[in-house]
ZADREN-638134 format. One record per residue (C-alpha): residue in one letter; x, y, z. Coordinates in steps of 0.02 Angstrom, whole numbers, padded with zeros to 5 digits, always signed. Layout:
# residues N
aXYZ
...
//
This chain:
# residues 448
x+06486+07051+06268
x+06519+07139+06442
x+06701+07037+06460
x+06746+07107+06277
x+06908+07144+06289
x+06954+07326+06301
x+07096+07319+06166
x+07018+07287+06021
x+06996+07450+05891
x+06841+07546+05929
x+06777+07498+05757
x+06784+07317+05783
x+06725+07351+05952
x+06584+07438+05881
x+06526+07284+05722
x+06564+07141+05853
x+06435+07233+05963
x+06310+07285+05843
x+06296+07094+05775
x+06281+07014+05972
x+06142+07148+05956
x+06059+07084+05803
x+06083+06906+05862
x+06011+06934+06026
x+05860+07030+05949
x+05818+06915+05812
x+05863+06723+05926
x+05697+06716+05997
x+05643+06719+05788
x+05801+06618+05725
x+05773+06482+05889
x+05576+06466+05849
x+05621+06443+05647
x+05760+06325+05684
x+05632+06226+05788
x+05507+06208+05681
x+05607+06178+05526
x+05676+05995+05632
x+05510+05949+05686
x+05457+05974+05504
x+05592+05886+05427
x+05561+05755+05596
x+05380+05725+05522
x+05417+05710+05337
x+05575+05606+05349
x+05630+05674+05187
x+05793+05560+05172
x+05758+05384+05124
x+05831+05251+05196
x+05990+05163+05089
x+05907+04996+05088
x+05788+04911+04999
x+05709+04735+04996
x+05643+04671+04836
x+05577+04510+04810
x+05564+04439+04644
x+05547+04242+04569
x+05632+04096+04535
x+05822+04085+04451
x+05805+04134+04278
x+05624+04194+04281
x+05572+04341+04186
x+05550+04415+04401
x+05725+04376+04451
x+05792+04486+04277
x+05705+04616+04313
x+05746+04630+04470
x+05932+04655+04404
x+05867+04795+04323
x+05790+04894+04452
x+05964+04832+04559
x+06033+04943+04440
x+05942+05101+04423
x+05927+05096+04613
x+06107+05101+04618
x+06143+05233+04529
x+06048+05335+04647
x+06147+05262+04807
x+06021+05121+04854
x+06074+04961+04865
x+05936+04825+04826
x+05934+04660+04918
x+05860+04533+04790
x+05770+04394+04860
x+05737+04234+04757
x+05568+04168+04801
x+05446+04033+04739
x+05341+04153+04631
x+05200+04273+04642
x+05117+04202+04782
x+05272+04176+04867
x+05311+04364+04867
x+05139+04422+04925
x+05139+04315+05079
x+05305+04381+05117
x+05250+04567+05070
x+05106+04558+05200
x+05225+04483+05339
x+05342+04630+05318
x+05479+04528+05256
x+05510+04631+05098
x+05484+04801+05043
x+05427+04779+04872
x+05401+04654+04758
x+05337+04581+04593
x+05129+04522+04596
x+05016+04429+04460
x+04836+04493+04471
x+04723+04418+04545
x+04817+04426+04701
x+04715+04539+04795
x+04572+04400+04834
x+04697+04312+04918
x+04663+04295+05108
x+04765+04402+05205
x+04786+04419+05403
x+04720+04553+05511
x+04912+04588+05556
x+04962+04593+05372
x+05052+04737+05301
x+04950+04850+05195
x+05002+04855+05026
x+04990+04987+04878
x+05043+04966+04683
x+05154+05073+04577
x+05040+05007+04443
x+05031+04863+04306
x+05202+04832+04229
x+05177+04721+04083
x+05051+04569+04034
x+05118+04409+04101
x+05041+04261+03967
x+05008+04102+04018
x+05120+03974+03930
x+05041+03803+03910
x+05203+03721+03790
x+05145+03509+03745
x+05245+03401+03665
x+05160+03347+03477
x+05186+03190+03511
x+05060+03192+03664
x+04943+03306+03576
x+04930+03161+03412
x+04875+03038+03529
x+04718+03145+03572
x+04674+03258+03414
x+04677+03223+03262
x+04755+03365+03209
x+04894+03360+03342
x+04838+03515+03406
x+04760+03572+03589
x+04663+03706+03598
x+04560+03659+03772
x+04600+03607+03935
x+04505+03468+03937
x+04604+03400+03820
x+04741+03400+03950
x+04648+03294+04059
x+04739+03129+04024
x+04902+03205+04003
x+05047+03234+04138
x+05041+03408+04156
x+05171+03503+04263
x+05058+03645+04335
x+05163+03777+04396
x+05259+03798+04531
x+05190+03779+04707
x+05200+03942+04778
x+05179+04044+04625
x+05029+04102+04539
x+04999+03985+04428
x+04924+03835+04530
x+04777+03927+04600
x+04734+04013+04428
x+04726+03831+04345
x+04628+03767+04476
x+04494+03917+04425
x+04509+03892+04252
x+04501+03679+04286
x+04335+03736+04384
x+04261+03835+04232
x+04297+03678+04125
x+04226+03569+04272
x+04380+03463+04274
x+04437+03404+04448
x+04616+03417+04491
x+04621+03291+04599
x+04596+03177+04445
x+04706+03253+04341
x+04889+03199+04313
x+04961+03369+04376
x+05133+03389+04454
x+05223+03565+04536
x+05397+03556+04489
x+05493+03688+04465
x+05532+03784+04288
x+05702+03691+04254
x+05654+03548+04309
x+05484+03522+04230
x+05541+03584+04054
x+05690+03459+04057
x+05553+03335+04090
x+05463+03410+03950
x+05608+03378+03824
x+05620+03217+03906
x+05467+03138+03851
x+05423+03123+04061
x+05298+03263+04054
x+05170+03302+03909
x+05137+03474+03967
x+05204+03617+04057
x+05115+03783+04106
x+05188+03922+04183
x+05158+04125+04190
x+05293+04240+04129
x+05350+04366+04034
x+05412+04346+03855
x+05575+04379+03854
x+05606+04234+03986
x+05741+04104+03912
x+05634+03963+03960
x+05484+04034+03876
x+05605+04094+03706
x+05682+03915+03693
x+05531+03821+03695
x+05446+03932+03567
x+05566+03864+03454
x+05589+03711+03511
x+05564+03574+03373
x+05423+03451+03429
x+05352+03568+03565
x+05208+03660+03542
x+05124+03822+03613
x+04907+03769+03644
x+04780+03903+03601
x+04664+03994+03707
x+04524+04033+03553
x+04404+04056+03712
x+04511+04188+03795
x+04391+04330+03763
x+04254+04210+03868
x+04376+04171+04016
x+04418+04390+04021
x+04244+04421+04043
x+04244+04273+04184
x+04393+04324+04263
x+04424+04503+04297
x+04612+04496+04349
x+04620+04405+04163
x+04673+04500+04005
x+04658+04409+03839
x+04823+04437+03725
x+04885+04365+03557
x+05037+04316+03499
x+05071+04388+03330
x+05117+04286+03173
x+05329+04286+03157
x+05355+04403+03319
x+05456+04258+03378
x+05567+04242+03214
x+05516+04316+03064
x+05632+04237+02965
x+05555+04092+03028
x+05383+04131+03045
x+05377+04085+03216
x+05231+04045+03266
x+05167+04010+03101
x+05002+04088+03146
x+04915+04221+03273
x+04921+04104+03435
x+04757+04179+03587
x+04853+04167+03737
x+04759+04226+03934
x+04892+04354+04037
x+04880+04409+04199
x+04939+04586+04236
x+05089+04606+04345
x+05134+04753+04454
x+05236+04805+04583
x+05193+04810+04748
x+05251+04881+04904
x+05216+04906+05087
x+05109+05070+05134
x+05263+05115+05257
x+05404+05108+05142
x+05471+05294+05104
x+05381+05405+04997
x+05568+05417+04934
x+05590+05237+04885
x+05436+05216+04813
x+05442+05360+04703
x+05638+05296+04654
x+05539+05116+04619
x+05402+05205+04519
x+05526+05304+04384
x+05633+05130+04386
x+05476+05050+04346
x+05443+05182+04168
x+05612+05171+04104
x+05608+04958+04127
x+05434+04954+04037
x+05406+05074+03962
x+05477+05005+03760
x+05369+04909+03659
x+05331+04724+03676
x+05266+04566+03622
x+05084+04612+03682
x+05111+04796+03721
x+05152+04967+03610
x+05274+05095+03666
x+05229+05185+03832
x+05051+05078+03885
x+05159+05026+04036
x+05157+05036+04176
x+04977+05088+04194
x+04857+05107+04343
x+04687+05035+04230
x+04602+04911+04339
x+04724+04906+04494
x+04666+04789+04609
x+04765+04877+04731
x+04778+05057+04802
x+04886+05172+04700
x+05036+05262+04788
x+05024+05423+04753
x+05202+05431+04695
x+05175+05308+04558
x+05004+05427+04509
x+05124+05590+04515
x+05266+05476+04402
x+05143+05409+04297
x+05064+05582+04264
x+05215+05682+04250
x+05370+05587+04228
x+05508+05617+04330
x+05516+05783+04414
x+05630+05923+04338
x+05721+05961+04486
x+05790+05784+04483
x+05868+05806+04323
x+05980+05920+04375
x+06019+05885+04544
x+06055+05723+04638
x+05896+05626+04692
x+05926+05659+04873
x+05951+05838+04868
x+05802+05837+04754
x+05690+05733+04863
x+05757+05844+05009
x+05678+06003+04921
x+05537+05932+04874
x+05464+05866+05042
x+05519+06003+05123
x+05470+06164+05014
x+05295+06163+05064
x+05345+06155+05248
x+05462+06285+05241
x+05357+06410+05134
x+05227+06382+05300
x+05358+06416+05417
x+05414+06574+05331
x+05241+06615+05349
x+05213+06575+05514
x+05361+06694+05558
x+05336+06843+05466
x+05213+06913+05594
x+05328+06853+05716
x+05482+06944+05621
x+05382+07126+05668
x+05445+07086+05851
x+05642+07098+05796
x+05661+07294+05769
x+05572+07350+05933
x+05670+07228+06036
x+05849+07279+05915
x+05775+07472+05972
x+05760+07427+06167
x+05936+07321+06178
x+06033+07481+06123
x+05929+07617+06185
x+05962+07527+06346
x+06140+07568+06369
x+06091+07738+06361
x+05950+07753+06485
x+06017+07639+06611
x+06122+07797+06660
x+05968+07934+06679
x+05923+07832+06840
x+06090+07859+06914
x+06081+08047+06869
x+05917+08083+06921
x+05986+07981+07102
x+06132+08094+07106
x+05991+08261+07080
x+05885+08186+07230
x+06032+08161+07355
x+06076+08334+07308
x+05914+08389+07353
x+05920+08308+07510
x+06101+08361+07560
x+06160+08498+07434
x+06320+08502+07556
x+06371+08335+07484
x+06412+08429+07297
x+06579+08384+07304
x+06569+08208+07318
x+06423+08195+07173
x+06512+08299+07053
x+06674+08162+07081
x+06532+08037+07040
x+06458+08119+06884
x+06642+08116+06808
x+06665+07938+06845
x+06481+07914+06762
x+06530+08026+06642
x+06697+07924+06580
x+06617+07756+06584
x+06487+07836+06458
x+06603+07903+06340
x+06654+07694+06310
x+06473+07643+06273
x+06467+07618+06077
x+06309+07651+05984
x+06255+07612+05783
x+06253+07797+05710
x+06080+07801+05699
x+06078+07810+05899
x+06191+07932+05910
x+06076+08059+05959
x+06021+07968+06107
x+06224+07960+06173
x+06236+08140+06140
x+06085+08187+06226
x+06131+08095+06383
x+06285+08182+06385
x+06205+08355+06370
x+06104+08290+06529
x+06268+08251+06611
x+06338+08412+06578
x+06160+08505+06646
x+06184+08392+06820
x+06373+08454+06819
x+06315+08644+06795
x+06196+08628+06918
x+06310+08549+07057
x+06454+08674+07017
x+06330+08806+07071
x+06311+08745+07220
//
């Protein structure tokens, strides 16, 4: 402020100086704050990243819809959602716990599934919706072995070709526990691991007399063959007995007509097993993301179902899995008011951050009390900077009171430069006490 330039009005002179004087009191405060506040937003991250990896299921599962869905919603928050077609359940927790995807869609009963000491730790956003387990025989096969030309066991199956599930989904290693409970060995049995097209072509075919798979109603494979002519949908009356076996099992029922009332399709209350499926994602994906996959996750699944009322899902009962604790907060809550207001990232921005910054604040508070006393010292120093000249020009009088003349030529030039030094108003005292002083040095040397 020194190299000011000498042109400008006193008045502007006068605010452009007493702001460098505020600025220069208060940047030790404002340079600390601004410090902390970027290695607090450096350790929370609060922006989430643009990008998101979701793994889902085969083409035209129940998985690969609703990944569509979440697609969506993501999108209209500025995320775009890579969805990656995969073999199935198990296909998408092996490629969780490698890293390879960010989130994805799991059948219980996952979580005793052998996992590396490298793996990726995962967490749930909690149980989505009840995935039954659709056994669908052709009548025809089933008159050959009952007499009533229905199944209702599986070791009525064990004759039959029976297309059990894709090999990389969940299905395969769940039939091979329910096979065991049965004490049926697969290896004897006439099972195959096609895929979902392919087997239920085979199915209509007459080249398979059975076809299981896991999935969620309103799959189109799982809606044509419920009304199919000639195929059939086999009954689980023991499901209660394979729940209680099977922890990751839940035991369901088809209602009478929920199919097509008109119709009443199925004629009667089918039993049917279901796993539960949730979402699952890594433990380092953004808080962000995974509360953005959480609220996509209530407005997907949260209407009423086949085998669920309005709002049961999603749910966190008997997660075999660690809950985020964004899903808990969204699950508890809803989605946060701020975000209904405001744009998710501005909203996600303030919400990380508030807590951080309401520490900071207090942090500098005590730290703010230093401001006025060094504000007090900056301008008090342009004033008292000059009593050490004028008590040097008193002692060289002293010393040599011959040498008046020349002192009293040097108190005026003093004396000028001090009626340029600008002061707030409520310093003004100080400036016109210095130049009393000045005038008392004068007095004295003119005496001389």
């Amino acid at each position: 402020m020194a190299t000011m330039s000498l042109h400008l009005p006193r008045p502007v002179k006068a605010a452009l100086l007493a702001f460098w004087d505020l600025f220069t009191s208060a940047s030790p405060l404002l340079f600390a704050g601004a410090g902390l506040i970027w290695l607090a937003y450096w350790w929370l991250d609060p922006m989430p990243p643009k990008h998101l990896t979701l793994v889902t299921g085969p083409e035209q599962s129940a998985y690969a819809e609703m990944g569509e869905q979440y697609a969506k919603l993501l999108r209209q928050q500025g995320i775009t959602v890579d969805l990656v077609k995969t073999e199935g359940s198990a296909d998408n927790l092996r490629k969780l716990q490698a890293g390879e995807a960010d989130a994805g869609f799991v059948q219980g009963g996952s979580a005793s599934v052998p996992q590396d000491e490298d793996a990726e730790e995962l967490l749930t956003l909690g149980n989505l919706f009840v995935e039954p387990i659709w056994l669908f025989y052709r009548s025809s096969a089933a008159t050959a072995i009952s007499e009533t030309g229905h199944l209702n066991s599986l070791n009525q199956l064990a004759t039959l070709r029976l297309n059990a599930g894709t090999a990389g989904s969940g299905v395969p290693p769940l039939m091979d526990a329910l096979m065991d409970m049965h004490r049926m060995d697969p290896k004897k049995a006439r099972l195959s691991h096609l895929e979902q097209t392919p087997a239920t072509i085979q199915l209509l075919q007459g080249k398979l007399d059975a076809v299981v798979f896991a999935s969620a109603p309103q799959a189109p494979m799982v809606q044509m063959l419920l009304q199919t002519p000639g195929i059939r949908l086999m009954d689980f009356p023991q499901n209660e007995a394979y729940a209680r076996r099977l922890p990751f099992i839940t035991p369901v029922t088809l209602p009478r007509g929920v199919v097509d009332l008109a119709r009443n399709v199925p004629s009667q209350d089918v039993h049917l097993i279901a796993t539960t499926t949730s979402m699952l994602v890594r433990d380092g994906l953004h808080p962000g993301l995974r509360q953005l996959l959480a609220q996509a996750a209530v407005q997907t699944h949260g209407q009423s179902g086949w085998f669920n009322r309005a709002r049961e899902f999603p749910n966190a009962s008997h997660s075999e899995f660690a809950l985020a604790p964004e899903a808990e907060r969204t699950l508890k809550n809803g989605i946060p008011t701020l975000q209904r207001y405001i744009p998710f990232t501005l909203a996600n921005l303030v919400e990380r951050m508030w807590l951080a910054l309401g520490i900071i604040i207090a942090v500098l508070l005590p730290l703010g009390k230093i401001a006025p006393p060094l504000y007090a010292y900056r301008v008090r120093s342009r004033v008292f900077r000059w009593y050490g000249q004028l008590r040097d020009i008193e002692s060289r009088y002293e010393a040599s009171p011959g040498s008046a003349a020349d002192l009293l030529a040097e108190l005026a030039e003093i004396e000028s430069k001090v009626e340029k030094v600008i002061l707030p108003l409520s310093y003004a005292d100080e400036l016109y006490a210095l130049r009393n002083h000045i005038g008392l040095v004068r007095q004295r040397l003119a005496t001389a």
